[in-house]
N, C-alpha and C positions, 0 to 999 in steps of 0.2 A: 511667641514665634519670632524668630529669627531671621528678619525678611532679606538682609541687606540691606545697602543703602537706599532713602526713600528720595532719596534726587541726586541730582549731578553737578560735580564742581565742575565751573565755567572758570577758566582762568583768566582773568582781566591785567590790565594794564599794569606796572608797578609802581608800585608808591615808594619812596627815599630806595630805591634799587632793590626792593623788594618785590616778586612775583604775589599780586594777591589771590588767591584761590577761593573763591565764593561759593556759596552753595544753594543748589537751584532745588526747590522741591516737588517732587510732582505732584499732580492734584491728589485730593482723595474724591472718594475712600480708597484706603490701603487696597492694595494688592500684596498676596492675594489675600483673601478677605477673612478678618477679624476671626480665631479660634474663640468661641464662646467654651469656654467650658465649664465643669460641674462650680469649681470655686468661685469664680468670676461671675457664673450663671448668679450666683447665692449673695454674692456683696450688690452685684445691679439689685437684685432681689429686695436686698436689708438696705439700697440707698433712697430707692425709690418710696420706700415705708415711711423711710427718715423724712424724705421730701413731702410725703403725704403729710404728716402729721405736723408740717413745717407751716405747711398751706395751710390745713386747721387753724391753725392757730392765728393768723389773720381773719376769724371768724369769731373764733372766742375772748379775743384781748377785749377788755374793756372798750377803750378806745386807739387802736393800732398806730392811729398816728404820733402818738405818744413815745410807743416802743419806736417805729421807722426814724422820726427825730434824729435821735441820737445815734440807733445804731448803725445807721446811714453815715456816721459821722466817723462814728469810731474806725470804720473801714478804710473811709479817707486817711486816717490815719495812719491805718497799718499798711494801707498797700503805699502811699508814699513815706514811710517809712523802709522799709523793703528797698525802694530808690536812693536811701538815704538824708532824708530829713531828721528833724530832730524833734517836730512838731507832739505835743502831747492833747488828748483832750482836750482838759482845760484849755489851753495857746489857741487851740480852735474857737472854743465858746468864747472865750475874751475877743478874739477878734471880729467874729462876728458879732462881738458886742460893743465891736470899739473903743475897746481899753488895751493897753499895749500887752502883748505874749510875751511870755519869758525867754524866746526864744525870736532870732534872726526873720524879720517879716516875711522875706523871699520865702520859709521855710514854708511856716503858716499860711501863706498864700498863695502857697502851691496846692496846697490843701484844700481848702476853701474852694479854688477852682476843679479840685477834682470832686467835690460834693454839687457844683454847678451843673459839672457832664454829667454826671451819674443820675441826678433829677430829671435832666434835660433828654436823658436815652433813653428813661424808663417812658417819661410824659410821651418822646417822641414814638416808642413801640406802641404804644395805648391807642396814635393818634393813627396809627395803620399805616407808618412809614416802614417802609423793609428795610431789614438789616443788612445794609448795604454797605459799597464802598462811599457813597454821597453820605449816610448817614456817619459813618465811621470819622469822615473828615471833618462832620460839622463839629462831632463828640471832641476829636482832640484839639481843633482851634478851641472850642471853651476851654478845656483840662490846658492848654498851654496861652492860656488868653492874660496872664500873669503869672509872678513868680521867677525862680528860674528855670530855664527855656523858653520862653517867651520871644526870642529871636530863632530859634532853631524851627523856623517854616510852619508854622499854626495853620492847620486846618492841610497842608499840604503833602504828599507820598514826597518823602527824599529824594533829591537830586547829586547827591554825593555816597560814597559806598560809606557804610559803617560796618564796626563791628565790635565784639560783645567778647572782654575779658582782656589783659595784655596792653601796651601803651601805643600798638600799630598793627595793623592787619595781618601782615605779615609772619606774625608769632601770635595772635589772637587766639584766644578760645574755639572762640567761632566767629566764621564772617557771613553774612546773613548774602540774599542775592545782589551782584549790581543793580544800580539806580534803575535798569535801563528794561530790568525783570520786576520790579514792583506790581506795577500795573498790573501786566498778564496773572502775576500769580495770584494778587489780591481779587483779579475777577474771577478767576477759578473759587476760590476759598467763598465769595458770594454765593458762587452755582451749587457748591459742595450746600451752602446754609439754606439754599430752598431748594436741597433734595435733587438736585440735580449731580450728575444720572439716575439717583435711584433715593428713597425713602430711608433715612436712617433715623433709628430712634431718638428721641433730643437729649438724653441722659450721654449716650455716647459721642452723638455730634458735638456736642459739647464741649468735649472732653479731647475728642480729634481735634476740635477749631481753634482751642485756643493751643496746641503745638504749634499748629500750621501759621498760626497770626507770630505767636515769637518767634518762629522760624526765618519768618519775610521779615520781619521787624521793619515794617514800610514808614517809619517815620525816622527823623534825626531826635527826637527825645517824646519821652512818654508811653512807648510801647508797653513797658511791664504793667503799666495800669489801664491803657485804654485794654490790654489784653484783658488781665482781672474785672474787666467791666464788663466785658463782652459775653464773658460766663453769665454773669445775673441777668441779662438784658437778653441772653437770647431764651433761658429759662422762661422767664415772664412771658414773653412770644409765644412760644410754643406750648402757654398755658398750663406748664407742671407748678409753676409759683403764680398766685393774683397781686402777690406783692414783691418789693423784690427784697426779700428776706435770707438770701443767701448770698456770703460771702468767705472767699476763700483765703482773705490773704494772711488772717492770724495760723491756717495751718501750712500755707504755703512759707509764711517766715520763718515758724515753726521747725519745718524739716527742707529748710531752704535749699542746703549741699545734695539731697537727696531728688529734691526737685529737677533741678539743676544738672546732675545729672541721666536722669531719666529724657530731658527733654535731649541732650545730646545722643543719647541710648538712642532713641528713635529715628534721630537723625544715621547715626553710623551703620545700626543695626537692626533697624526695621520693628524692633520689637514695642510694636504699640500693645500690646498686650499687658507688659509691668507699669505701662502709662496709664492704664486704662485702671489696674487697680488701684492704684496709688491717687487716682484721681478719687475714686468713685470711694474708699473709703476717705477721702477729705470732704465728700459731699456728706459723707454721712454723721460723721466728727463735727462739723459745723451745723448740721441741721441740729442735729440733738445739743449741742453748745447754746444754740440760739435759742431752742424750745426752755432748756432750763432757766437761759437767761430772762426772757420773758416771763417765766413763772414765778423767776426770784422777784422780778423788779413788780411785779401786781399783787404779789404778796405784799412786799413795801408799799406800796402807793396805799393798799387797801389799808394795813394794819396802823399808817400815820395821819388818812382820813379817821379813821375810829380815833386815835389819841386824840386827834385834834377838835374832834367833837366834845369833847369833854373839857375846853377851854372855857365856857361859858358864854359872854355876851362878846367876846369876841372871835367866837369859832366861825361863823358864818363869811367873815372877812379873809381870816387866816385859810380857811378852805380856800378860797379863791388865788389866794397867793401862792399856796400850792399845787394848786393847779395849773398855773404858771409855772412854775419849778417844776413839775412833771414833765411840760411842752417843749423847757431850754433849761435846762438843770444849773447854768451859771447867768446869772441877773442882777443887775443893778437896780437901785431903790427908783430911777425914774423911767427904768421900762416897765418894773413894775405896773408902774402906776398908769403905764397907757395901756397894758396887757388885760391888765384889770378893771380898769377906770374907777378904782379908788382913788380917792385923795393923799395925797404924798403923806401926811402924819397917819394917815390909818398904815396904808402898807409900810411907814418905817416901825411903827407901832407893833406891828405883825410879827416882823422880821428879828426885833429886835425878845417878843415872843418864843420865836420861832429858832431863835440860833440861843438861847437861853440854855445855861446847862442845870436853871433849875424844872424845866421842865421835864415831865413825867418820861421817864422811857429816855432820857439825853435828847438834846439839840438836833433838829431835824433840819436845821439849814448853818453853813459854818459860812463869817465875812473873812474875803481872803486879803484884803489892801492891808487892814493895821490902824485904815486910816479914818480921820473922825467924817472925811466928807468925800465922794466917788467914790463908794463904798460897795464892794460887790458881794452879792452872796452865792453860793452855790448847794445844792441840793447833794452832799457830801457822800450819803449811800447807796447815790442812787451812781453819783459816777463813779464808786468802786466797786459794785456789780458790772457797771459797765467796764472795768478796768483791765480785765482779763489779760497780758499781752500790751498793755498800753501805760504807758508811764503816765498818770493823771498825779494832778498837784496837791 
């Protein structure tokens, strides 16, 4: 449906002799109120399945923390990606492991900070904090607690107008509302998230909240990802996910232009309806992604425990180090050896086992340095299951 415009441009003051035109949003939920129909009825239908079976699956995984680990990571990646990093995988596990990335530190540790909020939002909804404007601030001083942006007001609603596309407001794509509308809109957008005026299902809130957050775009940097976070984190809340296992930004990079467009769509034309599908079959695209992906990667863990049982006197060891490689798939020989609390020549002993291409079935761990000492290994199949969308080394 074809609402019209869902707010009002306020004209502010001009920048280099330019009028800027900003644009104000009105609260939701839409008016007037969301066309459900037979098609739309049927994809919420087939999302919600997806999401069930998503949820499962944090009941069946071996051990889930295992799968969260990483895939927790690979998101960091994609959704700063999306902002334009260069960051891969691997850059990530290296840094977190304290061996240099192949890539510009600012990039990777921008990264790194956005795997800090995303623990810290989910830990913080678990701990019965609402999803609020206070929460929202503490999420992005972490996400911009390092890296670049790191000066552009951490933890803070912008004090200067910004805007999205173009080299000045003035010719922009879009200019989101003056500094001076933040506040009131972002408390609105709270009221909207605990049902205020009225109950909306959390599949569609959702999917409402996060236009309305890039709409305000109430920060001077980090918006496009504390947005992408705000999706998982309000999921988990509202108890459709116990983990937070959904993530949208390999399909949101995906079909970026189309993105992109839809969210100005609703902006000019009211039409939250093409937003709404467009969302709900990403929730679905991603659920079933993830379900396979966990089913690949427990197949692996499972079928390289069996080979490695038939190691002999030293399988009992070599299991352990694997198990380690399952937890952080990129490892060096002296984390190893705290992970495990074996002794340094056992876990080199393993390793050098372990990435052996005379072993049965191929090399189950590959060293990426070259080099004969700081020698790091990584669990090589496991991070190209996880690679999907992600340039890993």
């Amino acid at each position: 449906m074809k609402r019209g415009p869902t707010g009002v441009v306020k004209t502010g003051p001009s920048l280099g002799g330019e009028v800027v035109r900003a644009f104000v949003p009105h609260p939701l939920p839409p008016s007037p109120d969301l066309e459900i129909d037979e098609e739309l009825r049927e994809l919420l239908d087939q999302a919600h399945l997806a999401l069930g079976r998503l949820d499962a699956l944090s009941t069946l995984l071996p051990d889930t923390a295992i799968f969260l680990y990483t895939y927790v990571r690979k998101e960091a990646v994609l959704s700063s990606q999306i902002e334009g990093t260069q960051s891969s995988l691997s850059d990530l596990l290296l840094f977190e492991l304290d061996e240099a990335p192949g890539v510009p530190v600012d990039d990777v540790s921008e990264v790194s900070s956005y795997v800090r909020a995303l623990e810290l939002g989910v830990r913080r909804v678990r701990e019965g904090f609402p999803l609020a404007g206070r929460l929202l601030l503490e999420l992005h001083a972490e996400l911009l607690s390092s890296g670049r942006g790191s000066e552009k007001l951490p933890g803070q609603y912008r004090t200067s107008q910004n805007w999205i596309g173009g080299p000045r407001p003035g010719v922009a794509a879009f200019v989101p509302p003056p500094p001076e509308d933040v506040a009131a809109c972002m408390g609105d957008l709270e009221k909207f998230l605990h049902d205020v005026p009225e109950r909306t299902p959390p599949l569609i809130k959702a999917a409402l909240a996060h236009v309305q957050f890039e709409t305000i775009h109430p920060f001077l940097d980090g918006n496009g990802r504390l947005g992408r976070l705000l999706t998982t984190m309000l999921l988990v809340r509202e108890g459709i996910l116990r983990e937070p296992m959904l993530y949208l930004s390999l399909y949101l990079k995906t079909h970026r232009d189309e993105y992109y467009d839809l969210l100005q769509t609703v902006r000019t034309e009211g039409d939250w309806e093409a937003w709404l599908r467009f969302f709900v079959r990403g929730v679905m695209q991603t659920s079933e992604a993830a379900v396979s992906t966990a089913t690949e990667l427990t197949r692996l863990i499972e079928g390289d425990q069996e080979r490695i049982r038939g190691l002999g006197r030293t399988a009992g060891s070599a299991l352990q180090v694997h198990q380690a490689l399952c937890r952080s798939p990129v490892q060096s020989s002296p984390s190893l050896v705290e992970r495990t609390g074996l002794t340094k020549p056992t876990v080199n002993s393993v390793l050098e086992r372990l990435s052996s291409a005379e072993l049965p079935g191929g090399p189950i761990a590959r060293e990426l340095t070259g080099k004969r000492r700081g020698r790091v290994f990584a669990y090589s199949r496991y991070l190209q299951i996880l690679g999907d969308g992600v340039d890993v080394d």
